[in-house]
Backbone as ProteinMPNN parsed JSONL, in Angstrom:
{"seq_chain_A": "XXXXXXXXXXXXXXXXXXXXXXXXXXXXXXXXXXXXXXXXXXXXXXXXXXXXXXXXXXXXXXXXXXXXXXXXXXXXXXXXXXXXXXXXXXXXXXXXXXXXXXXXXXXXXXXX", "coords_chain_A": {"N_chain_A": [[-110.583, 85.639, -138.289], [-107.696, 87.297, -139.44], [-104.926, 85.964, -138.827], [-106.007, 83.338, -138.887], [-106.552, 82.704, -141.198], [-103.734, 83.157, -142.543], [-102.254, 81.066, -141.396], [-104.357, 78.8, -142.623], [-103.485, 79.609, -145.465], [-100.782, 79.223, -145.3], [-100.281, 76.329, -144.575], [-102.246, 75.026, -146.36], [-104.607, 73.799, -148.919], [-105.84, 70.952, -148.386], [-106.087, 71.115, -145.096], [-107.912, 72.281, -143.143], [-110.07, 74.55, -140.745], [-111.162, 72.886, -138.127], [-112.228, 73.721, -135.779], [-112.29, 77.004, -133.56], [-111.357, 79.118, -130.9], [-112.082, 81.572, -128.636], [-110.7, 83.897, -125.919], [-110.129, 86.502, -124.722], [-107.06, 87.461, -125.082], [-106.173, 85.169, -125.573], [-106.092, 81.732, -127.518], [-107.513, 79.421, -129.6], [-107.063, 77.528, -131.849], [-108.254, 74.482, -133.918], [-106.918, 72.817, -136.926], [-107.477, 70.478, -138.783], [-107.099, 67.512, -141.321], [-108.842, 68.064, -144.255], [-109.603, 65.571, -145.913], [-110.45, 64.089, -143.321], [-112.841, 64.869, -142.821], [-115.356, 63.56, -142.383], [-115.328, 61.743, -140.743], [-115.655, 63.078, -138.454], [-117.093, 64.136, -135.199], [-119.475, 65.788, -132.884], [-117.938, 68.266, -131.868], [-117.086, 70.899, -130.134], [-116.563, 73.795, -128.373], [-115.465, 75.36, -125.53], [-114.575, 77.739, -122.846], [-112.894, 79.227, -119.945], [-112.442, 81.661, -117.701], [-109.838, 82.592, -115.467], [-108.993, 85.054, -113.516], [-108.862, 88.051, -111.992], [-111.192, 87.638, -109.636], [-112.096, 84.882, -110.747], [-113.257, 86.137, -112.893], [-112.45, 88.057, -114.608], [-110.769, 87.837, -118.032], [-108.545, 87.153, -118.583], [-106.444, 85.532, -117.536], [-106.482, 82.37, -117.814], [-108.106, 79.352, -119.627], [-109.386, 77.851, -122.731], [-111.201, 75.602, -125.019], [-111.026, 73.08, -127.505], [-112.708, 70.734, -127.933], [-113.719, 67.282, -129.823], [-114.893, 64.385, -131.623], [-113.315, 61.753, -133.099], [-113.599, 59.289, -135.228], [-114.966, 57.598, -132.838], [-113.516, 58.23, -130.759], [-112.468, 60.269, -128.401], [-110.902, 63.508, -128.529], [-109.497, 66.341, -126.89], [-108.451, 69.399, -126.925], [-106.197, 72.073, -124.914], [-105.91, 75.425, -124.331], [-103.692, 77.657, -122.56], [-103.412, 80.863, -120.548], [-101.494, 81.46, -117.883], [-100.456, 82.265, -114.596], [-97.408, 84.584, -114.384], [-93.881, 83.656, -113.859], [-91.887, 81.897, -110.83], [-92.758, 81.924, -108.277], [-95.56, 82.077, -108.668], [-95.895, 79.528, -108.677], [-98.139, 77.736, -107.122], [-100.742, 79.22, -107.471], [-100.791, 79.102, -110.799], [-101.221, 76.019, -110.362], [-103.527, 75.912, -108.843], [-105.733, 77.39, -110.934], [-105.062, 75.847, -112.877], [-106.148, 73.498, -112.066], [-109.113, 75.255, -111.325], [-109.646, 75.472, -113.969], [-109.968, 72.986, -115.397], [-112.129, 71.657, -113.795], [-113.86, 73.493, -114.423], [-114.93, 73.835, -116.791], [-117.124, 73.578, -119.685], [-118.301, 70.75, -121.659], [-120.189, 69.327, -123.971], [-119.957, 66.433, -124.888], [-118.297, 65.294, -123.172], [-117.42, 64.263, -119.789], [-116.081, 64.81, -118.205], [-113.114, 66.717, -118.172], [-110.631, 66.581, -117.385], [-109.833, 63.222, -118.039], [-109.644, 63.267, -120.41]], "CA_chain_A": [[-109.387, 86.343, -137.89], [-106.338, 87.148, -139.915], [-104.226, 85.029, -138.444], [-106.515, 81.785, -139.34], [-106.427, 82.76, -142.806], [-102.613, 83.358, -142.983], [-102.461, 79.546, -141.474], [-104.431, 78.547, -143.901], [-102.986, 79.969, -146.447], [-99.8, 78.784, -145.032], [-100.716, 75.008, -144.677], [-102.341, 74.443, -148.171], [-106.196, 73.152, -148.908], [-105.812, 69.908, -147.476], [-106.453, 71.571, -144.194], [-109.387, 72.954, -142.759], [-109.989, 74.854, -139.143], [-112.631, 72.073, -138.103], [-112.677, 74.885, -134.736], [-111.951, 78.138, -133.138], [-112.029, 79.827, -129.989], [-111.287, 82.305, -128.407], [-110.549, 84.805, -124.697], [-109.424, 87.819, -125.084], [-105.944, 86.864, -125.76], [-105.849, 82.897, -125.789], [-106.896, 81.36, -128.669], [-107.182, 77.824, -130.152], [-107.815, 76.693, -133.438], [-107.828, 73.169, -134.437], [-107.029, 71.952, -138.227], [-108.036, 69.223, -139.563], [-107.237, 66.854, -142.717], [-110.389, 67.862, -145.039], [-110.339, 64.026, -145.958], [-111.223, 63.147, -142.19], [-113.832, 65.752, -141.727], [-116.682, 63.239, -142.666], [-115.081, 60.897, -139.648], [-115.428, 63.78, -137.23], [-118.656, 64.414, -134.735], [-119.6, 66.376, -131.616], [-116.985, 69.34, -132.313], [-117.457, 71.994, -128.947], [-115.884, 74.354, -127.325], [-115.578, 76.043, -124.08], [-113.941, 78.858, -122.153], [-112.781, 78.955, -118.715], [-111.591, 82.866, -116.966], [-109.581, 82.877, -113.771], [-108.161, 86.024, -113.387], [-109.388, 88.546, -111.036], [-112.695, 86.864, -109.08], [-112.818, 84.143, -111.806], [-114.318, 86.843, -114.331], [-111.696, 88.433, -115.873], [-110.292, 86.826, -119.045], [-106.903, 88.152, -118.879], [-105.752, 84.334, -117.266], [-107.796, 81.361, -117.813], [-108.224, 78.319, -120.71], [-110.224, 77.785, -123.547], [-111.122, 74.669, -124.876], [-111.757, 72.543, -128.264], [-113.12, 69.037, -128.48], [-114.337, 66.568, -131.229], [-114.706, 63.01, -131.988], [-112.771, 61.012, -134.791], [-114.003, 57.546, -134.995], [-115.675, 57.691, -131.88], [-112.715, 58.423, -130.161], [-112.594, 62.067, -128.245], [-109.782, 63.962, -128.764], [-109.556, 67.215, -126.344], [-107.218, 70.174, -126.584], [-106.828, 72.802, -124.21], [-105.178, 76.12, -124.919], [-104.086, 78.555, -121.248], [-102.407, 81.512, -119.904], [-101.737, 81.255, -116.389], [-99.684, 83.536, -113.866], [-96.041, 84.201, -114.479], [-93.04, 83.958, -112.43], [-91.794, 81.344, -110.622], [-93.364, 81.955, -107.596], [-96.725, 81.976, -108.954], [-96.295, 78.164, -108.976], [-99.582, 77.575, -106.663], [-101.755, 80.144, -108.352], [-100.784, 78.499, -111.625], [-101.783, 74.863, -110.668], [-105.174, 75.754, -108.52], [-106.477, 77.564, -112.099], [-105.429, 74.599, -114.207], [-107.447, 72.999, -111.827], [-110.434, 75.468, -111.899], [-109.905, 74.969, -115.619], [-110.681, 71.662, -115.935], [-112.898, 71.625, -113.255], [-115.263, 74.363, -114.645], [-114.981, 73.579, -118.362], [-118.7, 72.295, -120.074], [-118.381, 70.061, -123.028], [-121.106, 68.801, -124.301], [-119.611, 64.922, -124.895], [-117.223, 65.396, -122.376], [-117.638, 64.76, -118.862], [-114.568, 65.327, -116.745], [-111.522, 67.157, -119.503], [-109.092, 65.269, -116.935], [-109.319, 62.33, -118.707], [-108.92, 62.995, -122.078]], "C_chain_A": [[-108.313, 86.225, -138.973], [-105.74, 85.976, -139.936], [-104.775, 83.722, -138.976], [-106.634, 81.686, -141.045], [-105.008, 82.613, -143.385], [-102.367, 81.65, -142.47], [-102.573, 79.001, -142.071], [-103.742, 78.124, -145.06], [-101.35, 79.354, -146.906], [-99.339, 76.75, -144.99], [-101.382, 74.119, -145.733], [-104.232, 74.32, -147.535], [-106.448, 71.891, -148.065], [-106.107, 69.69, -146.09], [-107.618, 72.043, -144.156], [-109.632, 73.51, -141.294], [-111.558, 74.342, -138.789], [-113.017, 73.473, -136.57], [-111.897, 76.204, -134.235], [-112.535, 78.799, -132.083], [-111.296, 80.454, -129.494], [-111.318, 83.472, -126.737], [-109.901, 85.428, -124.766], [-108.535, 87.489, -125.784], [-105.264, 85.833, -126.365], [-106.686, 82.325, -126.702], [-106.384, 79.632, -128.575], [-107.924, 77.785, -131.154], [-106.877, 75.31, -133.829], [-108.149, 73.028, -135.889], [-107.264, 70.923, -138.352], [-107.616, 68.879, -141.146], [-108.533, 67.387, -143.208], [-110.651, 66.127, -145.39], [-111.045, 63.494, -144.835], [-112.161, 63.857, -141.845], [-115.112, 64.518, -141.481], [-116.424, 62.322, -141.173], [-115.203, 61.635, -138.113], [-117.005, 64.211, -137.231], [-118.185, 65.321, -133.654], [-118.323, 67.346, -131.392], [-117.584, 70.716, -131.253], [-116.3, 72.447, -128.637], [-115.827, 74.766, -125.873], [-114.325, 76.957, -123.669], [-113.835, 79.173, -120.141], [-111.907, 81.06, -118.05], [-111.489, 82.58, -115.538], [-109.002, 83.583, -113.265], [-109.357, 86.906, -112.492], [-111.051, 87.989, -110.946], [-113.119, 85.751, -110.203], [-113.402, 84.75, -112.682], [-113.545, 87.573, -115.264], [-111.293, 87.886, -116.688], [-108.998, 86.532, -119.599], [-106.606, 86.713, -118.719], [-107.224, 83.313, -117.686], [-107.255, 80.325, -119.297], [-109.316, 78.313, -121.56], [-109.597, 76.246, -124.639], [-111.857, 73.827, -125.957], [-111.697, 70.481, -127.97], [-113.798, 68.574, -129.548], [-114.187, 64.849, -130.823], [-114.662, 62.438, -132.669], [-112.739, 59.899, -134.583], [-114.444, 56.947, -133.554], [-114.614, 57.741, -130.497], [-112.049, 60.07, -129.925], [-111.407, 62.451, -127.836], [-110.309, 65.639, -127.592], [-108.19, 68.49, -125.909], [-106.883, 71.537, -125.648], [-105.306, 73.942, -123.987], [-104.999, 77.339, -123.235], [-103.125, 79.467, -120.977], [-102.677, 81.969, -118.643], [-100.324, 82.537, -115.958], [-98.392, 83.263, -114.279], [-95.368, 84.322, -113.233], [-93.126, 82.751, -111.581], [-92.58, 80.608, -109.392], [-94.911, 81.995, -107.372], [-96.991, 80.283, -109.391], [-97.484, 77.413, -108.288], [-100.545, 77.822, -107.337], [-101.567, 79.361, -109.902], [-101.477, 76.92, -111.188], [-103.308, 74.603, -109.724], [-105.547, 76.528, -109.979], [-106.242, 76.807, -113.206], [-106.55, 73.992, -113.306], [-108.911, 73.436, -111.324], [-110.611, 75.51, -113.343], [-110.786, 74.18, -115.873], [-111.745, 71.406, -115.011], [-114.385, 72.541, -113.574], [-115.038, 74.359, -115.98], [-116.237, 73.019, -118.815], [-118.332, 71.985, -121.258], [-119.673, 69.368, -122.971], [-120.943, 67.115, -123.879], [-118.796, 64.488, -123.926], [-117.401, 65.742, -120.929], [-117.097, 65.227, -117.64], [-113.37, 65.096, -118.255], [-110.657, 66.451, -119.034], [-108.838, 64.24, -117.305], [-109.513, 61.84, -119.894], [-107.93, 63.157, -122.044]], "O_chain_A": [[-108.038, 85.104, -139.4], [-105.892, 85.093, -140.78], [-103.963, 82.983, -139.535], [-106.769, 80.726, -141.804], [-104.869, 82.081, -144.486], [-102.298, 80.911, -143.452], [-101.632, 78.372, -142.555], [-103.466, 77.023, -145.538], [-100.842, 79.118, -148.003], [-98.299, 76.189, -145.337], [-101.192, 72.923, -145.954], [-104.818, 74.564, -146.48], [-107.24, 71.899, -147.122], [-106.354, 68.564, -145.659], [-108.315, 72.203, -145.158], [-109.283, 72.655, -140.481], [-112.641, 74.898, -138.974], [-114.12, 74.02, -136.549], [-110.746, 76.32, -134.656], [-113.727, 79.102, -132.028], [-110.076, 80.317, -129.587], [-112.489, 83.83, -126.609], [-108.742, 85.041, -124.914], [-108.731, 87.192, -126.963], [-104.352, 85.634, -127.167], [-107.911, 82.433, -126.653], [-105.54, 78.966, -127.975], [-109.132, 77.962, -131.309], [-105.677, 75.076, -133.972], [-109.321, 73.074, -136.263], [-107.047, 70.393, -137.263], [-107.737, 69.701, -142.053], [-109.467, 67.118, -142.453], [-111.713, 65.55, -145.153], [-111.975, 62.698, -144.956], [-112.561, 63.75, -140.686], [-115.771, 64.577, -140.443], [-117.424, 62.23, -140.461], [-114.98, 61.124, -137.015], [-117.809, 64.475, -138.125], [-117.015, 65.63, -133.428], [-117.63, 66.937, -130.46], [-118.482, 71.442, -131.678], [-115.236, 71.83, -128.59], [-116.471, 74.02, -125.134], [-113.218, 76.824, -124.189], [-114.785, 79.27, -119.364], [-110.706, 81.282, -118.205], [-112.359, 82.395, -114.687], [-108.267, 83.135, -112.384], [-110.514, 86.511, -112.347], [-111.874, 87.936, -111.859], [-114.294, 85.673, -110.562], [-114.153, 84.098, -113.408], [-113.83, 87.73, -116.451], [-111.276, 86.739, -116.242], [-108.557, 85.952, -120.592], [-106.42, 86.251, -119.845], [-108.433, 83.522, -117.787], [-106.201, 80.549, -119.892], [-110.331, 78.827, -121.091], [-108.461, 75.88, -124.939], [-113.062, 73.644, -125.779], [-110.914, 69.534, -127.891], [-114.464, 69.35, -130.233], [-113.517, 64.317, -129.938], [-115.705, 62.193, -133.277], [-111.936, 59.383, -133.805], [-114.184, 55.773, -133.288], [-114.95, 57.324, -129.389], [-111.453, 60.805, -130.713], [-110.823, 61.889, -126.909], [-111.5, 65.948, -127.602], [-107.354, 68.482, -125.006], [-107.838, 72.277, -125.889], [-104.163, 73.617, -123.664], [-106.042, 77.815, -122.786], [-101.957, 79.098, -121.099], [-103.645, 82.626, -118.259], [-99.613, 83.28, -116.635], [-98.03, 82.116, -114.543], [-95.722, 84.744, -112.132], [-94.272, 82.334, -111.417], [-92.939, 79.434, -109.303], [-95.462, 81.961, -106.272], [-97.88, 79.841, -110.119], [-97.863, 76.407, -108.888], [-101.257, 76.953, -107.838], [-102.676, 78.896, -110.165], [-102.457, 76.679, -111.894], [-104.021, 73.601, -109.772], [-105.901, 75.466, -110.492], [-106.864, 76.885, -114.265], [-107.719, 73.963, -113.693], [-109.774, 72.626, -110.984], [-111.734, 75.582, -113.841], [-111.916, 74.314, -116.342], [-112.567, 70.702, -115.598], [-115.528, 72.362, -113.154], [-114.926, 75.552, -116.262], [-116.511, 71.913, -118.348], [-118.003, 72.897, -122.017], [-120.123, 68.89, -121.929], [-121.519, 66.572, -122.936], [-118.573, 63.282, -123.824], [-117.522, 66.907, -120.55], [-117.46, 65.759, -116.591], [-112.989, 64.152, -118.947], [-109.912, 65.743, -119.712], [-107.676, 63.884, -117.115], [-109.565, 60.708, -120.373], [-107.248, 63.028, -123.061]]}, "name": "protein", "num_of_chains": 1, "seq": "XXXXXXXXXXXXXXXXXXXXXXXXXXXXXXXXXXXXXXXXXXXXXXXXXXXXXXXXXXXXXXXXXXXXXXXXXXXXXXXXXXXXXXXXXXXXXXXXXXXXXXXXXXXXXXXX"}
């Protein structure tokens, strides 16, 4: 994508996008030091839609993990309903988020 190049480009060599993912609109990309790549393992993603019947992609999370010195780092990128009143609907699809998220190394996202 563009955008991960203008990053890049913007952040110097020293960087690196150890991942990238992406739903329709919601993205995540994680940089990385290039010195620590050699310290980094098990590097997954995942994708979560909860917008109309759970299948659309319009709302929902998407989701990088890794592990740097055997210690798993997990970031998690979402656009949920607006409006104030959509404060329910916003916190049952964080929690079909994390509840329907697969990581490989990772067996419940709630407690990273």
């Amino acid at each position: 994508e563009d955008w991960i190049s203008a990053v890049t480009d913007h952040i110097g060599s020293k960087y690196i996008c150890l991942s990238y993912v992406s739903m329709w609109e919601i993205r995540l990309c994680v940089f990385v030091k290039a010195k620590l790549l050699e310290k980094i393992s098990s590097v997954d993603t995942s994708k979560e839609a909860t917008g109309i019947g759970s299948v659309i992609p319009n709302k929902g999370g998407v989701v990088v993990s890794f592990k740097y010195n055997e210690k798993t780092f997990c970031f998690l990128n979402s656009h949920l309903a607006a409006h104030q009143e959509k404060i329910d609907a916003r916190n049952s699809d964080v929690k079909e988020i994390i509840d329907q998220i697969k990581l490989d190394d990772v067996k419940d996202i709630s407690t990273q």
